[in-house]
C-alpha positions as CSV (number, residue, x, y, z in Angstrom):
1,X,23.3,7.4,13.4
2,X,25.7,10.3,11.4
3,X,27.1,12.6,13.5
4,X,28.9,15.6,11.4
5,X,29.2,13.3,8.8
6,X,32.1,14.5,5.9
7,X,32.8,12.1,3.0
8,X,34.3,12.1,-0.4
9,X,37.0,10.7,-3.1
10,X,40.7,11.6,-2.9
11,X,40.4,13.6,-0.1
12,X,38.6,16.0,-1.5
13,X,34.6,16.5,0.5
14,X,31.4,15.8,-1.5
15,X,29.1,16.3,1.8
16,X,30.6,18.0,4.8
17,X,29.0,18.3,8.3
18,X,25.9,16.2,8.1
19,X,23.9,15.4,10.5
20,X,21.0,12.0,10.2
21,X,18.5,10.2,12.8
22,X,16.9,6.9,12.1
23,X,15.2,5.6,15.1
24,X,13.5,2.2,14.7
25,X,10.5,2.2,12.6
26,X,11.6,5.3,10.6
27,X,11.4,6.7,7.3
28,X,13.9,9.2,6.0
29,X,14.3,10.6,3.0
30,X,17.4,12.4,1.2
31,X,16.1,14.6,-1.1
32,X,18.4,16.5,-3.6
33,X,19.5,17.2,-7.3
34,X,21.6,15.2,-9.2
35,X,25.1,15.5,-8.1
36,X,23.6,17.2,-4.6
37,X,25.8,14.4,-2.7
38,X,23.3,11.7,-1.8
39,X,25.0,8.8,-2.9
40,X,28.3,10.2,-1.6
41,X,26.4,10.5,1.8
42,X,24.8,6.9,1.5
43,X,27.9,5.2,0.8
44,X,29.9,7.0,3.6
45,X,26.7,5.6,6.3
46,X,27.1,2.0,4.6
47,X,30.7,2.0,4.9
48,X,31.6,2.0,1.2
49,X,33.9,4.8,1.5
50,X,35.6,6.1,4.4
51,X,34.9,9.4,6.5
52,X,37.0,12.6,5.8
53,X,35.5,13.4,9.6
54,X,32.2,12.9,11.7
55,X,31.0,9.2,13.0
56,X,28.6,6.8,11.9
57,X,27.0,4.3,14.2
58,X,24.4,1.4,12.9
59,X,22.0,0.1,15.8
60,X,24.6,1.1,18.5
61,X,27.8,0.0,16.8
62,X,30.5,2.3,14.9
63,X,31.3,1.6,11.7
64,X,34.9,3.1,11.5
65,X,36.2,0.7,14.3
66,X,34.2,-2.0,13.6
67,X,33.0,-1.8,10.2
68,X,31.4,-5.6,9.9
69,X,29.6,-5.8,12.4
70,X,28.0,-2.2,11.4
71,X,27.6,-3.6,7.9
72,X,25.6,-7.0,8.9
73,X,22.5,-4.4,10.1
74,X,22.3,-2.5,6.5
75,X,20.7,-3.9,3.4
76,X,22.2,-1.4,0.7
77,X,19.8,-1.2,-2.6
78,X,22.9,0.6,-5.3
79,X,21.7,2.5,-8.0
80,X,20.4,0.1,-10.9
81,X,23.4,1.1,-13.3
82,X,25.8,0.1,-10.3
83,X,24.7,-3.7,-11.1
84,X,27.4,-5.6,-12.0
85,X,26.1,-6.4,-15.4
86,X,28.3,-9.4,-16.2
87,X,26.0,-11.2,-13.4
88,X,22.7,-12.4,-14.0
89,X,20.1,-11.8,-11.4
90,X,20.5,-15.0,-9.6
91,X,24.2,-14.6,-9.6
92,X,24.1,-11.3,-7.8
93,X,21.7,-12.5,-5.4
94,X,24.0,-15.4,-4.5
95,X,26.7,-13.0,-4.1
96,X,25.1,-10.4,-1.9
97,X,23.6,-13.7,0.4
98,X,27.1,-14.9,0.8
99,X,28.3,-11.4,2.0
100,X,25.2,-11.3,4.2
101,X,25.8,-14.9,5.6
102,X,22.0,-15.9,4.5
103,X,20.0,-17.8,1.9
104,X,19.5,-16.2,-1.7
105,X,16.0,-16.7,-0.5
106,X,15.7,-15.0,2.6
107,X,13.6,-13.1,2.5
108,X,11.1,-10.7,4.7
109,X,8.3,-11.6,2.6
110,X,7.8,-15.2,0.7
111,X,7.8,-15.4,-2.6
112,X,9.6,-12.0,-3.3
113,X,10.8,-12.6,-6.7
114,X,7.5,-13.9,-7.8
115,X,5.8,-10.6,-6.0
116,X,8.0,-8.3,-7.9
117,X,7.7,-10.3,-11.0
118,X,11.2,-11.1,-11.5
119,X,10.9,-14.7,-11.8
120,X,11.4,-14.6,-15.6
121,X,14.9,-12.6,-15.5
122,X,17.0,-14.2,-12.7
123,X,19.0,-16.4,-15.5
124,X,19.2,-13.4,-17.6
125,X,22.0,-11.1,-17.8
126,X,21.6,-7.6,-15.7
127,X,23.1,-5.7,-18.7
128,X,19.6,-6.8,-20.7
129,X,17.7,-5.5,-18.0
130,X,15.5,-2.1,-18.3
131,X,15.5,0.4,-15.9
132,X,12.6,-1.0,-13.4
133,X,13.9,-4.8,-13.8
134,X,17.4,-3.2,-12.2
135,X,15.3,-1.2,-9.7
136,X,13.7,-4.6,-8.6
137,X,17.0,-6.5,-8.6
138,X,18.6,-4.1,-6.1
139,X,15.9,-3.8,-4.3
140,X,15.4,-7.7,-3.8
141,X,19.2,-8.1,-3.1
142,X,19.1,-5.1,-0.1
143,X,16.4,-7.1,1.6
144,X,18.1,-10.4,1.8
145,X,18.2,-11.5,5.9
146,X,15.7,-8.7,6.7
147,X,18.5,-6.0,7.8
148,X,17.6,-3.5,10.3
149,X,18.6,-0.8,8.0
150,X,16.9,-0.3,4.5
151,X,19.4,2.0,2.5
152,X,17.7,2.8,-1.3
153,X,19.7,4.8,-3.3
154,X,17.4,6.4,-5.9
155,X,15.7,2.7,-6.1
156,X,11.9,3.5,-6.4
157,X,12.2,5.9,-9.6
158,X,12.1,3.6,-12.0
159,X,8.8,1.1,-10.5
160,X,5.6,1.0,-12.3
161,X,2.6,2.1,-10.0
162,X,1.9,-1.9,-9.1
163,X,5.4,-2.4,-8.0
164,X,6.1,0.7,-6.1
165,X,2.9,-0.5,-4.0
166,X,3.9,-3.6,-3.4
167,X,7.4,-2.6,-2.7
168,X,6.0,-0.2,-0.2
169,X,3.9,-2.1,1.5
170,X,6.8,-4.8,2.9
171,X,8.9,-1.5,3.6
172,X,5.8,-0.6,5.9
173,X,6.0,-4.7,7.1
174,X,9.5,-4.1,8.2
175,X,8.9,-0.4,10.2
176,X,6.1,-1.7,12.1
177,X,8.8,-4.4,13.1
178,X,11.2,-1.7,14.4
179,X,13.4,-1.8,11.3
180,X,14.6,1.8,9.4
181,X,14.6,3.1,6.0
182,X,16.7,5.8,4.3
183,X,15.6,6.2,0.6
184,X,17.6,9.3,-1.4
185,X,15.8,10.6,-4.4
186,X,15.7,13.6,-6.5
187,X,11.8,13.3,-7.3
188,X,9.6,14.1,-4.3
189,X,7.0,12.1,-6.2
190,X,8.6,9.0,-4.8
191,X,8.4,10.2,-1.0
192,X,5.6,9.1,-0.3
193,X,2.8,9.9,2.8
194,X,4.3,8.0,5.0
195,X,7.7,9.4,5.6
196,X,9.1,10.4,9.1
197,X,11.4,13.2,7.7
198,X,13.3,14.6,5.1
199,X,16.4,16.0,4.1
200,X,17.4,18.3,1.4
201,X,20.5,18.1,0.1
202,X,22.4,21.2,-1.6
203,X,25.8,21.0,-2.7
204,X,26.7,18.3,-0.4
205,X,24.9,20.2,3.0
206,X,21.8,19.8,4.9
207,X,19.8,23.2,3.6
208,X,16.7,22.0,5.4
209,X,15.2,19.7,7.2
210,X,11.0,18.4,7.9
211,X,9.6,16.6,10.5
212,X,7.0,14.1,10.5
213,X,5.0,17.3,12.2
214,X,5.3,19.3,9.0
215,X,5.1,16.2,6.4
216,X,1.5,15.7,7.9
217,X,0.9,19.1,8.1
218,X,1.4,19.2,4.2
219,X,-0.4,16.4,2.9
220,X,-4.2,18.1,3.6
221,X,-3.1,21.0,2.2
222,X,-3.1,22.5,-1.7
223,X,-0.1,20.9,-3.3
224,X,0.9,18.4,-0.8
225,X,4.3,17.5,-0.1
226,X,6.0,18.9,-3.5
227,X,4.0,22.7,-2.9
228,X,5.8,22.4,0.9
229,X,9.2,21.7,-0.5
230,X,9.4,24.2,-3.2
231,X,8.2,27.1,-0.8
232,X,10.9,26.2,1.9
233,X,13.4,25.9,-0.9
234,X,12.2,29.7,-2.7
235,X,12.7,31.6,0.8
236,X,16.2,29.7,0.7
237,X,16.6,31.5,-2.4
């Protein structure tokens, strides 16, 4: 999907030389520090900024020579403070359904705003919103017309334990149908067991990688997932 990937602002490279999978059905995550590149690296693989070098191709097709089609296959989730906070909820939505081509409703589950609870703030401005009503809002809008790319930037930090389950479990709906999911985070408390890989992010590079061989590996063992990450990262340092 990235090949060699290097992006950034004014020329100047926030990640440089990254390499990412996603095969249908997977789970990747980007895991890194604040200011580690994520987002820099999410919005170079959705198209919001353009490459300093490397390729990016979505479900077969590359985004530098023909960046809409690319761009119909990934739902983007921005990072809740990226809202346009002018908008209320239902305004966003109507705005990310007409760049999707789909209904405002369209959901891969029915009901969605109701699951979520969100019902109540969709005439309310976003700038009223707290942190987990943003999270929800973004989410919601990245799902519209059931992309075959899931792109969450940082958008599961701020769920309560209710949502994050529910949230998870149409993520889970959509891999089983062959769709992919990139979520970046700087909390490995959000990963979750089910992830196919991860990424950690260092200063905009790849300073080590797990497979899905490894993630199970860790989950039966003291510590888990966060005991596996923090060893790997100690020997890096």
């Amino acid at each position: 999907m990235a090949s060699a990937v290097s992006a950034g602002y004014r020329g100047v490279a926030r990640v440089a030389d990254i390499d990412l999978a996603v095969e249908p059905g997977d789970f990747l995550v980007l895991l890194g520090a604040n200011g580690s590149g994520k987002s820099t690296l999410m919005r170079a693989v959705s198209g919001q900024i353009s490459l300093l070098a490397g390729a990016v191709r979505i479900d077969g097709i590359d985004m530098a020579s023909t960046p809409e089609a690319a761009k119909r296959s990934i739902g983007y989730a921005v990072e809740p403070y990226d809202l346009p906070e002018t908008l209320t909820g239902a305004q966003y939505l109507d705005l990310i359904a007409s760049i999707r081509g789909c209904s405002a409703r369209d959901w891969p589950c029915d009901e969605l705003d109701e699951v979520l609870q969100f019902r109540p703030w969709l005439r309310t401005t976003i700038s009223a919103y707290s942190l987990g009503t943003r999270m929800k809002l973004s989410i919601m809008g990245a799902l519209l017309g059931a992309p075959k790319l899931l792109l969450l930037d940082e958008s599961l930090n701020g769920l309560d334990p209710l949502m994050l389950f529910r949230v998870r479990r149409i993520f889970a709906a959509l891999r089983a149908k062959g769709h992919g999911v990139i979520l970046s985070t700087h909390m490995v408390g959000t990963i979750g067991a089910d992830c196919t890989g991860i990424v950690f992010l260092e200063h905009g590079r790849c300073r080590h990688r797990w497979t899905r061989r490894e993630i199970d590996a860790a989950q039966g063992q003291p510590g888990g997932l966060e005991a596996m990450v923090i060893a790997a990262l100690e020997m890096a340092n």
